[in-house]
SEVOBA-237320 format. One record per residue (C-alpha): z, x, y; residue number from 1; residue in three letters. Coordinates in nm, 4 decimals, always signed. Layout:
N
R          w          u          v   pos   code
R          Z          X          Y   NUM    ALA
...
END
This chain:
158
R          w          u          v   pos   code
R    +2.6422    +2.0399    +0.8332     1    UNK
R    +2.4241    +2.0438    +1.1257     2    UNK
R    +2.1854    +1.7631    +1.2625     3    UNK
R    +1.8831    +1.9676    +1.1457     4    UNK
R    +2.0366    +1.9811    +0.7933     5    UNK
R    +2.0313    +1.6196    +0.8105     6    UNK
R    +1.7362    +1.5435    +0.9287     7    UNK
R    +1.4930    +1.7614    +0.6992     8    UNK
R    +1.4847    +1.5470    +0.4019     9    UNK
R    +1.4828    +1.2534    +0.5863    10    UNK
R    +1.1543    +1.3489    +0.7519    11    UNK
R    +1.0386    +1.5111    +0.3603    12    UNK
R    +1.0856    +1.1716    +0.2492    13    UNK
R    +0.9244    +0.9614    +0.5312    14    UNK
R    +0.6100    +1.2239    +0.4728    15    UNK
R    +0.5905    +1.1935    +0.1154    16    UNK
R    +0.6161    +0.7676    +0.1344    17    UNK
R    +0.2989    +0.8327    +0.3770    18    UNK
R    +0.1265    +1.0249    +0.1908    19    UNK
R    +0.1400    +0.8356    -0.1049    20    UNK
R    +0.1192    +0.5224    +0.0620    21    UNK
R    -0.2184    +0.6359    +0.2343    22    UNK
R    -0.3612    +0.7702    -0.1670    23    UNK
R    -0.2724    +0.4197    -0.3014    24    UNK
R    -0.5736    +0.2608    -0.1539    25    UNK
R    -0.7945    +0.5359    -0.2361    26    UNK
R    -1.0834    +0.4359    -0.4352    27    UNK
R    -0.9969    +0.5994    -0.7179    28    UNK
R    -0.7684    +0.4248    -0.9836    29    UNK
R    -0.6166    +0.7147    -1.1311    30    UNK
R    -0.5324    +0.8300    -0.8096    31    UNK
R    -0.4303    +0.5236    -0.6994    32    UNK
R    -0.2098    +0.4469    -1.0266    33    UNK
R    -0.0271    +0.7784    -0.9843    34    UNK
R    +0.0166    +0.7295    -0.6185    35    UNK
R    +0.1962    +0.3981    -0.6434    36    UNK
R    +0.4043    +0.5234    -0.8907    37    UNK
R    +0.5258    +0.8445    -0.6835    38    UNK
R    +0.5950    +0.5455    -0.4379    39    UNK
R    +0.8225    +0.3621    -0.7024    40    UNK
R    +0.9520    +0.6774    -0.7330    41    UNK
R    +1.0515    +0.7259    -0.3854    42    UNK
R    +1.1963    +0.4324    -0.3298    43    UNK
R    +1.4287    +0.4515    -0.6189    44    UNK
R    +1.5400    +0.7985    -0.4891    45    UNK
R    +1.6156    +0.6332    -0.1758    46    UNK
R    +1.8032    +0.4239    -0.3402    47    UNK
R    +1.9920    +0.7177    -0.4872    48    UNK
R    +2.0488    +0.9040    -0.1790    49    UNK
R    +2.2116    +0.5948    +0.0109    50    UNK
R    +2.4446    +0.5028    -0.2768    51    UNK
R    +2.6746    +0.8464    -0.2510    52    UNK
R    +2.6630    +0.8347    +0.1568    53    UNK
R    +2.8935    +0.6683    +0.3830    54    UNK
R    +2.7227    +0.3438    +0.5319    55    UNK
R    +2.5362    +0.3769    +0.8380    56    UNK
R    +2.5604    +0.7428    +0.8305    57    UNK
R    +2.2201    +0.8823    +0.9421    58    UNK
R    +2.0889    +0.9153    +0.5733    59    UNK
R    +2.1817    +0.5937    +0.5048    60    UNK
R    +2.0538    +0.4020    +0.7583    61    UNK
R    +1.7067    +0.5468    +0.7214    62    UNK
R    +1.7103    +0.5348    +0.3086    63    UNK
R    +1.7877    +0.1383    +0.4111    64    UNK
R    +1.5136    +0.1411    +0.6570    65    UNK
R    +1.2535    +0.2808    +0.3950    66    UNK
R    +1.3882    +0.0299    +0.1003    67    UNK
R    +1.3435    -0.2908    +0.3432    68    UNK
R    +0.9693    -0.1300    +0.4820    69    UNK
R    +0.8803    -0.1217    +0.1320    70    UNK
R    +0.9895    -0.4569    +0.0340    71    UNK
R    +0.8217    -0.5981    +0.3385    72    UNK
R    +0.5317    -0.4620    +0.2362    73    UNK
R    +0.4854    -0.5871    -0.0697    74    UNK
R    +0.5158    -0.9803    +0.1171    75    UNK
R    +0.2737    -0.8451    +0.3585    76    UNK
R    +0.0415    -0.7268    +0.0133    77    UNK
R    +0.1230    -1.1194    -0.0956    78    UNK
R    -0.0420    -1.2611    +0.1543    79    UNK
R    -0.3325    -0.9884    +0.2017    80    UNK
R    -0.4451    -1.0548    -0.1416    81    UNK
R    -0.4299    -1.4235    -0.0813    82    UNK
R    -0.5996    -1.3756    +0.2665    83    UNK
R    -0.8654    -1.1625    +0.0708    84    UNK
R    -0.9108    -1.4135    -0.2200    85    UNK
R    -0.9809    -1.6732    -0.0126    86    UNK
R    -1.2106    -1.5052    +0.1789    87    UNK
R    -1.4515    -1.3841    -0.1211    88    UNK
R    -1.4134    -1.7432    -0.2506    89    UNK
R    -1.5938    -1.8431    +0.0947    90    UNK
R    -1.7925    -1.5806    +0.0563    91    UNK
R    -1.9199    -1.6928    -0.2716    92    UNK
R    -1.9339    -2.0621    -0.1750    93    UNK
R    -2.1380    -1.9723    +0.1328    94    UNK
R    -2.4013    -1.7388    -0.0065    95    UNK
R    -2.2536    -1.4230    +0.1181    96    UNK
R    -2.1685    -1.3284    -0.2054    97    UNK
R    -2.3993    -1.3425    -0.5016    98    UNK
R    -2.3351    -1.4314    -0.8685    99    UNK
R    -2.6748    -1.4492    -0.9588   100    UNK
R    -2.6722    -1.1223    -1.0919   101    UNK
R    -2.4150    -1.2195    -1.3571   102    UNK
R    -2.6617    -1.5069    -1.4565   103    UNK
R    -2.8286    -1.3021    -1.7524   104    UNK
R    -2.5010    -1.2219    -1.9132   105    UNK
R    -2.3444    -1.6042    -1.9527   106    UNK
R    -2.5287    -1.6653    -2.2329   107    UNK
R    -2.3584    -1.3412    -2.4321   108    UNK
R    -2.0721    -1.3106    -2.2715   109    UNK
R    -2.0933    -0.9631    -2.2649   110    UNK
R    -2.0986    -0.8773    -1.8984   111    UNK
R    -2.1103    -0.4978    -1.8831   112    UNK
R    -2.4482    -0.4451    -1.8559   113    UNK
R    -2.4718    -0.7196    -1.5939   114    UNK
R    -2.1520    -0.5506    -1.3800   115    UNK
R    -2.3488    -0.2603    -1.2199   116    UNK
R    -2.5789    -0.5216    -1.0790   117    UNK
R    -2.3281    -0.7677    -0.9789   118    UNK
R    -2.1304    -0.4661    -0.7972   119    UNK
R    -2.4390    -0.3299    -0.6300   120    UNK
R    -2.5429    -0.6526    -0.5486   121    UNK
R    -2.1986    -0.7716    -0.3518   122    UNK
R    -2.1272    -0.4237    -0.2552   123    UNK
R    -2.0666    -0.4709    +0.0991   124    UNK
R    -1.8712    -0.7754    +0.0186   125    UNK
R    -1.5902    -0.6032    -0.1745   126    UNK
R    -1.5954    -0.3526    +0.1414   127    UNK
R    -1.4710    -0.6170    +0.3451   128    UNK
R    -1.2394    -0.7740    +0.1186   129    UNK
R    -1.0626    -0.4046    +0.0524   130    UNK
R    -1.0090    -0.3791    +0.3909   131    UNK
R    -0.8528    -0.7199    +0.4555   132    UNK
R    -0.6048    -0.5878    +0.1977   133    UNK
R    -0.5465    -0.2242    +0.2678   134    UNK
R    -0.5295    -0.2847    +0.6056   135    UNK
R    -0.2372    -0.4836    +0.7031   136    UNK
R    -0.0397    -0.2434    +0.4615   137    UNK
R    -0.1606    +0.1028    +0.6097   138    UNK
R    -0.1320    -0.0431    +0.9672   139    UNK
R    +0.2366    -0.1883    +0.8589   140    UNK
R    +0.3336    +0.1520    +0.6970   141    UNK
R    +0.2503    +0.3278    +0.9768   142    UNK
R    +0.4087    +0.1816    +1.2654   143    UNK
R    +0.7579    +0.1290    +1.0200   144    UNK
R    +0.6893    +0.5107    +0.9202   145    UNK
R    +0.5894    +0.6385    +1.2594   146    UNK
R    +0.9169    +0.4051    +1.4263   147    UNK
R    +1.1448    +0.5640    +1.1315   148    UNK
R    +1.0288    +0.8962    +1.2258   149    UNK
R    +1.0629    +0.9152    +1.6322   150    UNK
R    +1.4494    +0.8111    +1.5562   151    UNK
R    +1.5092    +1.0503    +1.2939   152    UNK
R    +1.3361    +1.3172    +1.5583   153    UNK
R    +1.5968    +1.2208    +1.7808   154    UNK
R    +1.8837    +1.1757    +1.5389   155    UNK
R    +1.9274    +0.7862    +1.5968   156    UNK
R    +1.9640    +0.5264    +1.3498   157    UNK
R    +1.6724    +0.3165    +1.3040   158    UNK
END
């Protein structure tokens, strides 16, 4: 088997974690849902494809090097969220952030005809806080995805 051979689903597989990685944050939550689970999906096949290859074979060491990215990435998504959290909690506190268009629901409890308002309201806000999230991950995935890829190119290990 050639080096070419090799490499092709390697790079298929490094494309397709991008790609899904990149609709996960879309703003659409079926998208978004289906996305993350072609991404479970793909990492359990790279699980698959390192278990019958000899270790630190090419195929192996990348399939490792996609496993540990995504792991990584969901510490980096840890501390995004908590980044983000605290961050609309100042937001709130400060006057950034409004909840007074929640304030004719309390009473009733029944807050859906108060959440258009609320949303509209603190739209901008929620902006900001969805990029301190998606950020760090998309800039993460990319530089592990674009370093994974420039080796495989060249037929190094990673």
């Amino acid at each position: 088997m050639g080096l070419s051979d090799r490499k092709e689903p390697i790079i298929g597989h490094y494309v397709a974690l991008l790609a899904a990685t990149v609709a996960v944050v879309l703003p659409y939550a079926f998208i978004s849902v289906m996305s993350f689970s072609i991404l479970l999906c793909l990492v359990i096949f790279a699980y698959m494809q390192r278990m019958d290859k000899e270790p630190e074979s090419l195929i192996w060491n990348h399939m490792t090097f996609i496993i540990r990215t995504f792991w990584a990435s969901l510490v980096v998504l840890f501390f995004s969220l908590i980044l983000s959290l605290t961050v609309m909690l100042l937001a709130f506190q400060t006057g950034l952030m409004s909840i007074s268009p929640l304030n004719p629901c309390m009473a009733s409890e029944d807050f859906t005809l108060c959440t258009p308002n609320f949303i509209a309201v603190n739209k901008s806000g929620f902006i900001f806080v969805s990029v301190i999230v998606a950020a760090p991950i998309l800039l993460y995935f990319l530089f592990r995805f674009t370093q994974g890829l420039v080796h495989v190119w060249k037929g190094k290990t990673v």
